[in-house]
C-alpha positions as CSV (number, residue, x, y, z in Angstrom):
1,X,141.4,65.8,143.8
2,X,137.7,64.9,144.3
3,X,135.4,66.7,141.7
4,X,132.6,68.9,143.4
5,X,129.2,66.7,144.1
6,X,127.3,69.3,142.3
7,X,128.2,72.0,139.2
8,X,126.5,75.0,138.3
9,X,127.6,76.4,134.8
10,X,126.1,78.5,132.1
11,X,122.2,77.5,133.5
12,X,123.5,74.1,133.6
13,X,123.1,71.4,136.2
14,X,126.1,69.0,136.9
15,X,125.9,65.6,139.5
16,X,128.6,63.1,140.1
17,X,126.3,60.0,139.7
18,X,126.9,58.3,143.3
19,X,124.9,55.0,142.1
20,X,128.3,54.4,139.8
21,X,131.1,54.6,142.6
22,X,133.4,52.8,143.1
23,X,133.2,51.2,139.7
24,X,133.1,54.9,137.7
25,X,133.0,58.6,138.6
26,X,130.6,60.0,135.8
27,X,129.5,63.2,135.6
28,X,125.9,63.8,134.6
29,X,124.4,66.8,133.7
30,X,120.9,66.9,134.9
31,X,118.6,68.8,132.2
32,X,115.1,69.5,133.8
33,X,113.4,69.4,137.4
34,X,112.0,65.8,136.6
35,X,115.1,64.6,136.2
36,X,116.4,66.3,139.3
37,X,113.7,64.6,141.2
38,X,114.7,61.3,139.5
39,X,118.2,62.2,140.9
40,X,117.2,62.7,144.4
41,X,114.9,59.9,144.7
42,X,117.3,57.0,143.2
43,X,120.3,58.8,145.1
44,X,122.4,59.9,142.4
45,X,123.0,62.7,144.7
46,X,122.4,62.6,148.4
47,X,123.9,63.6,151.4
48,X,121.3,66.2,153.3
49,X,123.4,69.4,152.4
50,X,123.9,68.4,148.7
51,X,120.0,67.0,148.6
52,X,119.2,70.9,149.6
53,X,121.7,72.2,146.7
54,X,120.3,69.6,144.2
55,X,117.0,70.4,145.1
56,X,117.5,74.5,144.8
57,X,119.3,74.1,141.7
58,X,115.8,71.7,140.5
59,X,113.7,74.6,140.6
60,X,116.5,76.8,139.0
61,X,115.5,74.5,135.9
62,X,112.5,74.8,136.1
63,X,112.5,78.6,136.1
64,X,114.6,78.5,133.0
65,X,112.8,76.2,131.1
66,X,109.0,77.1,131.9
67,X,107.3,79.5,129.0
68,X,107.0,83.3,130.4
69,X,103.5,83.4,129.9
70,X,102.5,80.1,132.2
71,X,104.9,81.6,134.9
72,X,102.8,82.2,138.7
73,X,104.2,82.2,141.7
74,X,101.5,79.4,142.0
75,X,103.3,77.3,140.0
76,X,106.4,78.0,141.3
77,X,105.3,76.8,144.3
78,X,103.8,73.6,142.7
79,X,106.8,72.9,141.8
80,X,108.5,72.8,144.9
81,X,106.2,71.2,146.6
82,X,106.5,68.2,143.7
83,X,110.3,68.2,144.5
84,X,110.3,67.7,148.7
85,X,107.8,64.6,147.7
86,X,111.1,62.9,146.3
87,X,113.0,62.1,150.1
88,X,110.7,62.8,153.4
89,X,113.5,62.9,155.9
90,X,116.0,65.4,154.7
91,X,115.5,68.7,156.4
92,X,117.9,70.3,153.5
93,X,115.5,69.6,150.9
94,X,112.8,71.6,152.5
95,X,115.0,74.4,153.7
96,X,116.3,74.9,150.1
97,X,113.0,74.6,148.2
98,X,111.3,77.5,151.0
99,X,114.7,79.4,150.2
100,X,114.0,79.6,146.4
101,X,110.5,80.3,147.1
102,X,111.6,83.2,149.7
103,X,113.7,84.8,147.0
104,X,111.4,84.6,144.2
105,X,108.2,85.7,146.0
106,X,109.1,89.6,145.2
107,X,110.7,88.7,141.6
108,X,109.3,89.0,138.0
109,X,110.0,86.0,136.0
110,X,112.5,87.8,133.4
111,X,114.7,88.8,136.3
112,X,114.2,85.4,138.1
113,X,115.7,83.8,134.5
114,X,118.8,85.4,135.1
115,X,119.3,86.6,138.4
116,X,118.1,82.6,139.9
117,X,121.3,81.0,138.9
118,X,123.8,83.6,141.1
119,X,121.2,82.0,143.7
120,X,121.7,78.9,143.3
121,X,125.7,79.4,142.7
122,X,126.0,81.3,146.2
123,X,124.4,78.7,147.9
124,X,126.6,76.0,146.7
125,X,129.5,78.0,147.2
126,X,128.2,78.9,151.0
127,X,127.9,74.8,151.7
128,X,131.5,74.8,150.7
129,X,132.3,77.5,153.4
130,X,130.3,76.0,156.1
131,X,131.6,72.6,155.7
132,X,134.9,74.1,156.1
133,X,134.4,76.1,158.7
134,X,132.7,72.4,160.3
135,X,135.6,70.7,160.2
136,X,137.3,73.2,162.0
137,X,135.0,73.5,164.7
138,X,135.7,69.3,165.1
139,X,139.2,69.1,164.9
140,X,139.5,71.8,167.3
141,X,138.1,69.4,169.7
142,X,141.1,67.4,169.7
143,X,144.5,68.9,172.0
144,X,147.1,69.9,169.6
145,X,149.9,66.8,168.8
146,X,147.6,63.8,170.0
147,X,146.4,61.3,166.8
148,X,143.5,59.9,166.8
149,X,141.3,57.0,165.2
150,X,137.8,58.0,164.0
151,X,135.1,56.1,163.5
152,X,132.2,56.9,161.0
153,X,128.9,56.0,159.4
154,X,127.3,56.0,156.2
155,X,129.1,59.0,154.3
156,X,128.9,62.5,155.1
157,X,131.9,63.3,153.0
158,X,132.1,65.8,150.0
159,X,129.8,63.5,148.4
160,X,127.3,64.1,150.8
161,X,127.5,68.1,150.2
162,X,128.3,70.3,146.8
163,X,132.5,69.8,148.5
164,X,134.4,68.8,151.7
165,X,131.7,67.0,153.8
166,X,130.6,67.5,157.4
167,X,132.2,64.5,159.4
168,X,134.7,64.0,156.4
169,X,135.1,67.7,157.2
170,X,136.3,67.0,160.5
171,X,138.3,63.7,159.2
172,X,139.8,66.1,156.6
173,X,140.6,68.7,158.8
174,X,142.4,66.2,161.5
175,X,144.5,64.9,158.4
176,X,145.3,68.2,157.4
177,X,146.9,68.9,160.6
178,X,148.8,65.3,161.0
179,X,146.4,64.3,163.6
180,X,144.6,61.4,161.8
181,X,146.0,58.2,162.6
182,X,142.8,56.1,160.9
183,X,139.3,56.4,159.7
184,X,137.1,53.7,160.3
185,X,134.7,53.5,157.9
186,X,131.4,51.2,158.8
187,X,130.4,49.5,155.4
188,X,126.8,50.5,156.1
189,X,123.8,48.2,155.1
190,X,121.9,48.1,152.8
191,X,123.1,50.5,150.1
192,X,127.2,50.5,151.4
193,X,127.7,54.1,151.4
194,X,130.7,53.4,153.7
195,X,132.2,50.7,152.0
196,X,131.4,52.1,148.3
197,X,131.7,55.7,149.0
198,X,133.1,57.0,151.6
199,X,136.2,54.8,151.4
200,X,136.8,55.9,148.0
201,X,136.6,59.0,148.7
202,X,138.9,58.9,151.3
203,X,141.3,56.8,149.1
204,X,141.3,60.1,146.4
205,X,143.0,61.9,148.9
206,X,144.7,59.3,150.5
207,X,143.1,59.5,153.9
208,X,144.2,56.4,155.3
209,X,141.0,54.2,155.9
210,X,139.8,50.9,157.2
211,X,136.6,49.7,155.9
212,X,134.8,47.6,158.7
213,X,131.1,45.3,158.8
214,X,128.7,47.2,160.9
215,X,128.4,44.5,163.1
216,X,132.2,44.7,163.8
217,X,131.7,48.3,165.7
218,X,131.3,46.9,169.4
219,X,134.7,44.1,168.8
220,X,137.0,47.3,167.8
221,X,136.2,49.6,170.6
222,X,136.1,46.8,173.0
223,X,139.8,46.4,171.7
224,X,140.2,50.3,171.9
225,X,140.8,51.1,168.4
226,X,138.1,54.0,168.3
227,X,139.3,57.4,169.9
228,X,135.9,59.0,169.0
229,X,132.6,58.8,166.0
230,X,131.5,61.6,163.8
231,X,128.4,61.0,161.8
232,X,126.1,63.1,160.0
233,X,122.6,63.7,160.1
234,X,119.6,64.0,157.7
235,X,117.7,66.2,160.6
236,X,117.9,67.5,163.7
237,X,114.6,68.0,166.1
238,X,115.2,71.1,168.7
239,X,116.3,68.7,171.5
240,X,118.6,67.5,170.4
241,X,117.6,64.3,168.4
242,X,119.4,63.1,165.4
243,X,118.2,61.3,162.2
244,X,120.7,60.0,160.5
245,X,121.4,57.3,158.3
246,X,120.1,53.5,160.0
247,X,122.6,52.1,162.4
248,X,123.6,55.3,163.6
249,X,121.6,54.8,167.1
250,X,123.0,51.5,167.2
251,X,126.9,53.2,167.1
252,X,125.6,55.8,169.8
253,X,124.6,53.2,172.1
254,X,127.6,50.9,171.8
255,X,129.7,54.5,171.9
256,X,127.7,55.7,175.2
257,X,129.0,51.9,176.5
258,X,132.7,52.1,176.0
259,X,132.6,55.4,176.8
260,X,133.9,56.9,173.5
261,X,132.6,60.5,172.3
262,X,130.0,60.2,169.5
263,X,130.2,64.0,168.0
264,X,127.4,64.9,165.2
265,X,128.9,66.9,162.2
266,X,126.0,69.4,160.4
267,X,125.3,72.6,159.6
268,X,122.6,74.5,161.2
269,X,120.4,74.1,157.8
270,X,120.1,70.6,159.0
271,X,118.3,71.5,162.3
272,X,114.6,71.5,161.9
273,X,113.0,74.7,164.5
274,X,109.8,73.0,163.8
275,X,110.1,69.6,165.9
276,X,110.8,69.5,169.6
277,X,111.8,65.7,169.3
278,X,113.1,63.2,167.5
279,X,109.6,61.6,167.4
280,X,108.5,63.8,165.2
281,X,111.1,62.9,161.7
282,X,109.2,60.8,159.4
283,X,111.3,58.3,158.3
284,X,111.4,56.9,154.6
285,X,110.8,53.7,154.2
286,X,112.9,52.5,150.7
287,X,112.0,49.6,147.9
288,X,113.4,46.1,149.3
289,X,115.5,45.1,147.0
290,X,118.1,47.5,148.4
291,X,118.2,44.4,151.4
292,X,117.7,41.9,149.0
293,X,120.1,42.2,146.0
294,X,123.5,43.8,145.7
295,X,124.7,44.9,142.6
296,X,121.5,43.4,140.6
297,X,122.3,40.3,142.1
298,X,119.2,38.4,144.4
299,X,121.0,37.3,148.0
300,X,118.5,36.4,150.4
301,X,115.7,33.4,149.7
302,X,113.3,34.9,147.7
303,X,109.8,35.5,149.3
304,X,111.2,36.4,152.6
305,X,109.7,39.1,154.3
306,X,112.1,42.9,154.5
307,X,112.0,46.1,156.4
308,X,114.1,48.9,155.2
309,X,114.0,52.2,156.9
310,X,116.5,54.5,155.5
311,X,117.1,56.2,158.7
312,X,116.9,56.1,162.7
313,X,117.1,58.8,165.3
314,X,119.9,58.6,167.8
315,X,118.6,60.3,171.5
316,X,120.4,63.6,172.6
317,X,121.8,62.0,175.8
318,X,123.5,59.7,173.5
319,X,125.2,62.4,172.0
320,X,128.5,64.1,173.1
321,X,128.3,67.2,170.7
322,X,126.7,68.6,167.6
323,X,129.1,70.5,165.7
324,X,128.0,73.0,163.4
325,X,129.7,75.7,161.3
326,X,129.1,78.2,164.0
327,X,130.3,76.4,167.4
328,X,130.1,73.1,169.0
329,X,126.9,72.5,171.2
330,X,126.2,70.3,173.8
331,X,124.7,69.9,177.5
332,X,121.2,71.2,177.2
333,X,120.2,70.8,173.6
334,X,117.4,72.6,173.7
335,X,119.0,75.8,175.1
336,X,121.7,75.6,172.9
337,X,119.8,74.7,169.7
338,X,117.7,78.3,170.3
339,X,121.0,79.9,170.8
340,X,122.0,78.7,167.3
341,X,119.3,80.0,165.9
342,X,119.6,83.5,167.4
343,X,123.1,83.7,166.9
């Protein structure tokens, strides 16, 4: 049984280290909010919803460890706004660092010391919930007794979140109820979260999985191997638009061709109320040598010119449905997205 992505016990921060899989599941224990920022930036955790935990539990440390006297609200915020420097895209990050700052405007810092931590805790244990109640939402979308092969991209497993995952949610949720024929994981350039992670993840609980090249995508549905694609996202604009991980809009547009449904699996954290489009998400531009080595290792000439964005957005009209923990949404996006919001 997979460990959870992220611990909270005794005022103490726990991370699997996601840089070390396949090759070792380590637990770290993340001491201070530098290091947490460390953690987020290099990717020992990520995953939108566990960035957000991560990120609440950052300033949870730093609330323990700063002296009473050099406590202001001032700094407090300071402090958060250090932490969203360390991934730009990631709506989760921002959500949970406004959600500390929410709770702790009316607070003195001896009851912020204690009372903090059942904060954080809740949270986590409220990503667990919605994730569930995800993957419920998505296997509901298939008729009971038909099998199916999914598709999916990057990882949005339970390494993605603090347990269970958003479109491993779904996958889960299928499996659970014996109507998972295969997972097709895409290997996922640059970093392999697909091939790395996701597929081991899988393989923990003996999900069965394929792991295929991202360029193979367009040959196996041409063949008719993919029944439908759940992905993740990093954000959500109000229309509909989703950034998730790079080669996502790629996957919606051969999808849209063969006419397969391409389902997005997030909670409503994840939606960003603040951007009307897709046009708006920033998106983070990483170091080079992610294209350029594997493992340490150099593979392309060296010299040669790289671009690495980490993400890209996918269109709404590409998009079949965005399932959240509260329903499934599609049609007009923009009407429904307000919906969720009110509901």
């Amino acid at each position: 049984m997979l460990a959870k992505t992220i611990e909270i016990k005794d005022k103490r921060v726990f991370l699997i280290d996601q840089t070390l899989i396949p090759y070792e599941e380590k637990i770290v224990e993340i001491k201070s909010m530098d290091e947490m920022y460390f953690a987020i930036k290099n990717m020992v955790v990520r995953g939108a919803p566990a960035i957000g935990v991560a990120a609440a539990a950052g300033m949870a440390l730093f609330i323990r460890d700063i002296e009473d006297k050099k406590f202001t609200h001032e700094a407090l915020r300071k402090a958060g706004t250090y932490l969203k420097q360390a991934r730009p895209t990631a709506v989760n990050l921002f959500w949970a660092v406004d959600k500390v700052l929410d709770y702790s405007s009316a607070k003195k810092i001896e009851e912020l010391k204690e009372s903090i931590w059942y904060f954080v805790y809740d949270m986590a244990e409220e990503d667990i919930a919605i994730n569930k109640a995800i993957g419920r939402n998505g296997a509901d979308l298939i008729p009971v007794g038909k099998k199916v092969n999914v598709q999916t991209h990057c990882n949005a497993g339970s390494l993605a979140t603090v347990y269970w995952g958003t479109a491993l949610g779904v996958i889960r949720e299928l499996h659970n109820r014996n109507q998972l024929n295969m997972v097709y994981a895409d290997e996922t350039r640059p970093r392999l979260q697909g091939g790395k992670i996701t597929a081991w993840e899988l393989l923990q609980d003996r999900i069965p999985v394929t792991v295929l090249s991202d360029n193979m995508a367009a040959y196996m549905m041409g063949k008719g191997h993919i029944d439908m694609i759940v992905v993740g996202a990093d954000r959500i604009a109000t229309n509909g638009d989703v950034a998730n991980k790079i080669g996502t809009y790629g996957l919606a547009i051969m999808a849209k061709y063969h006419s397969i449904p391409f389902y997005v699996a997030a909670p409503v954290s994840t939606i960003d109320f603040s951007i009307s489009s897709g046009k708006e998400i920033a998106i983070e531009e990483r170091n080079a040598e992610e294209v350029t080595h594997i493992n340490g290792k150099r593979v392309l000439p060296e010299g040669v010119s790289i671009v690495n964005p980490s993400f890209d957005v996918t269109p709404a009209e590409l998009i079949t449905g965005i399932i959240t923990e509260k329903k499934v949404v599609s049609g007009n996006y923009r009407v429904e997205i307000k919906n969720l919001k009110l509901a």
